[in-house]
N, C-alpha and C positions, 0 to 999 in steps of 0.2 A: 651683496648676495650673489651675485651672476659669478663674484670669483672663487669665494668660499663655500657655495652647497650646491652648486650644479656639475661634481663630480670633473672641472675641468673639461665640460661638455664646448666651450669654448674652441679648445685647442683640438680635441677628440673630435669633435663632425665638422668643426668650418676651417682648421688650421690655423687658428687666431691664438697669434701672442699678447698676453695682456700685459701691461705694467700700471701697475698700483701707485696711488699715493698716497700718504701719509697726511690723512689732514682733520685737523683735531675738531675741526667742527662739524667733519661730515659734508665737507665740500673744498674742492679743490680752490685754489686760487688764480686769476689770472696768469701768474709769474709760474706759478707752477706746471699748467699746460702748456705755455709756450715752452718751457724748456724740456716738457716731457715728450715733443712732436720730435720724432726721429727726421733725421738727414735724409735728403733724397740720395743714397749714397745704398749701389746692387749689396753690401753687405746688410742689409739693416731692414727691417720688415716694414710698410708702409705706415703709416698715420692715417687710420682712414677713421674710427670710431669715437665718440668717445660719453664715458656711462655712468649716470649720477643716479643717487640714492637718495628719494626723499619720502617720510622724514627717515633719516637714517637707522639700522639698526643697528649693529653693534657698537654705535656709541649712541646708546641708549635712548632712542627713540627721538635725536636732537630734529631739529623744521632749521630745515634749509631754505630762508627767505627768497622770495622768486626773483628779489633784483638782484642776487646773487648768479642763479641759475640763469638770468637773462642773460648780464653781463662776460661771462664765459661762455657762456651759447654763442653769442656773435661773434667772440674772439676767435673759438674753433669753426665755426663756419667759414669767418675770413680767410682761413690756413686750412679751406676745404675739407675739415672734417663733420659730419654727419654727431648728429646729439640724439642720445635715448636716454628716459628717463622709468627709472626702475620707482614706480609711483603705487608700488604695495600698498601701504600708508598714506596716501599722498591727500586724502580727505580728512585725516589726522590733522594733517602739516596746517591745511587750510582750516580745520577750528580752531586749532592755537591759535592761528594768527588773526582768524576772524575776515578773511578773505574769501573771494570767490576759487573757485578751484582752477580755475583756466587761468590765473595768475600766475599760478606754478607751473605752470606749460607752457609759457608762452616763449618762443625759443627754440625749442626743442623739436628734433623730426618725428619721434615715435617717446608713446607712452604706454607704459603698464598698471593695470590697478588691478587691486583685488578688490574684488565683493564679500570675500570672507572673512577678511582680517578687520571687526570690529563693526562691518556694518550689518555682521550675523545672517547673513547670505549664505545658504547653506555649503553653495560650492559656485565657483567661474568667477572669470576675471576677464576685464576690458583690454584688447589690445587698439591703440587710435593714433592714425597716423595718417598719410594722403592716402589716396584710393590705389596709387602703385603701391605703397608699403600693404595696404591691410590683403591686397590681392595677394603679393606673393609670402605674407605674412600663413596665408591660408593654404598655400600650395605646399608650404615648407610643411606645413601642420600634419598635411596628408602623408608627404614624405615621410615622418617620423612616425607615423600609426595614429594621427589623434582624428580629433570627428568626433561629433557625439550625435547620434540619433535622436529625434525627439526631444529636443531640450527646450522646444517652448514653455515647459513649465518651469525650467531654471529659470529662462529669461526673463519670464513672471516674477521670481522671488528674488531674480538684479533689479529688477523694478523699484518693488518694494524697497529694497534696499535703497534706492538711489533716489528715494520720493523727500526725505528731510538727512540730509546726511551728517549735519552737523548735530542736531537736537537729539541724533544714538549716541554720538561719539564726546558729546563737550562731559555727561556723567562719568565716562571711562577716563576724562582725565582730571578729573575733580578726583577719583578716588585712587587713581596711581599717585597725585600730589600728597594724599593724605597717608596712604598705606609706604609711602615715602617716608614721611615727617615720622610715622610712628615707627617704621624698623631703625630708623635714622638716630635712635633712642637708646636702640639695644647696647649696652657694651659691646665692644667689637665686630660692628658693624659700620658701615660707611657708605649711604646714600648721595648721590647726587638730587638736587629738586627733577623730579620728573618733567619733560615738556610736552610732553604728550599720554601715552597708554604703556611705557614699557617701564620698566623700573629695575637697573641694576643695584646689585648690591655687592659687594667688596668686604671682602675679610682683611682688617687691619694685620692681622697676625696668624702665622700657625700656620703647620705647615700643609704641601699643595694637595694632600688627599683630604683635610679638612672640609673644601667647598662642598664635595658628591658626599662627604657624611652629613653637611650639613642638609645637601637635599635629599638625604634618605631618610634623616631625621622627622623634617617637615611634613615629608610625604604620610608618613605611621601616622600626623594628627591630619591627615587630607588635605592637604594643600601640595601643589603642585609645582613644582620650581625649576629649571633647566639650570645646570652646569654650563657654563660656554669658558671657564678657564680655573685655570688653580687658584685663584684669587676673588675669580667673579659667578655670580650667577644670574639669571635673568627672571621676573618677574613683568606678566603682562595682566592688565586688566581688560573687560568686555562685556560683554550684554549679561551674562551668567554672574558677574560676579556682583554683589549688591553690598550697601553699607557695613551691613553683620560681618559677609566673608571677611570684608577687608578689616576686622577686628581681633575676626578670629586667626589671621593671616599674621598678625604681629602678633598676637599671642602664642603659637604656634612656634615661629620663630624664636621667641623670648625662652618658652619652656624648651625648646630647641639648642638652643647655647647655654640654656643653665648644664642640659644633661651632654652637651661636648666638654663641660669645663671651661 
């Protein structure tokens, strides 16, 4: 997320080159970091960061085990880089797996979470980190215009939010597993098993303007779908969406690909 929808805010306010990796689980590998830390050599930009996604989003909602994220947390600290963890979902990650959440942190210098993605928290997000990062984590904030006045009552409904986090979130993946199984059905469609709340789907065939008619199609029967490529779309479930939806959700779809052909 930090490199694909933050308009390259990266490179734009702090002068940060990123380099991406390619890795299919949604987390990199040992071998992989070490060979992606640049040379200490004046042509070549420094090695100072480095920034994990869990559970991941575009490759569909996958939980990135925390002895994973421990295990290269200490290999980059070793070779003095600094770990953040982009933890949107990251109370997702931990009902999958039925862990506590500080599992998945454990390693790492700074964490991000939302409160709005699934545990229906109207709006705001958790930044945690030492008391130097969250200080000038706060200074930066200023810097950029943010602040919010009077937010005790948000912080009231993060509360809430963060009072059973797992007993909101295990129904949202109980019915992305099912609204899974049932598009997983359709002729020319192609689900993966959901692991958490997000649920992509894959057009076997046909060509790349097919996806965005497929979600304009869906849309006409109310159901709400994102494009995110000529091939894929994205479906996510949450507090709003109840057994029914996700029935009428595949039928939708169903009568959806009858009328693409």
């Amino acid at each position: 997320h930090v490199y694909l929808y933050e308009q390259g805010g990266t490179a734009r306010l702090w002068g940060v080159q990123s380099h991406t990796l390619n890795c299919p689980d949604g987390c990199p590998t040992p071998q992989q970091v070490v060979a992606a830390i640049r040379p200490d050599d004046p042509h070549c930009p420094r090695t100072s960061l480095l920034c994990l996604e869990n559970t991941h989003n575009m490759r569909g909602g996958l939980v990135v085990d925390p002895a994973q994220t421990l295990a290269i947390s200490e290999l980059a600290r070793n070779r003095g880089l600094k770990i953040h963890l982009d933890g949107a979902r990251l109370f997702n990650a931990a009902t999958a797996l039925d862990r506590p959440v500080a599992d998945f942190t454990r390693g790492v210098d700074s964490v991000m979470i939302s409160l709005s993605k699934g545990l229906s928290c109207p709006v705001g997000s958790i930044y945690a980190g030492s008391q130097d990062l969250v200080d000038a984590a706060r200074r930066t904030r200023k810097l950029l215009g943010g602040g919010m006045r009077q937010a005790g009552i948000l912080a009231a409904c993060g509360l809430v939010a963060l009072s059973d986090p797992s007993a909101a979130l295990a129904p949202d993946h109980r019915r992305a597993r099912a609204l899974g199984a049932g598009l997983s059905e359709i002729p020319g469609l192609a689900v993966a098993e959901p692991q958490t709340n997000i649920v992509m789907v894959e057009l076997e065939s046909g060509p790349g303007e097919l996806v965005q008619a497929l979600v304009d199609a869906v849309a006409r029967h109310n159901v709400g779908a994102v494009s995110i490529s000529n091939q894929r779309l994205r479906l996510v479930t949450h507090a709003g969406i109840d057994d029914a939806a996700v029935d009428e959700t595949i039928g939708a779809f169903s009568t959806a690909m009858e009328e693409l052909g």
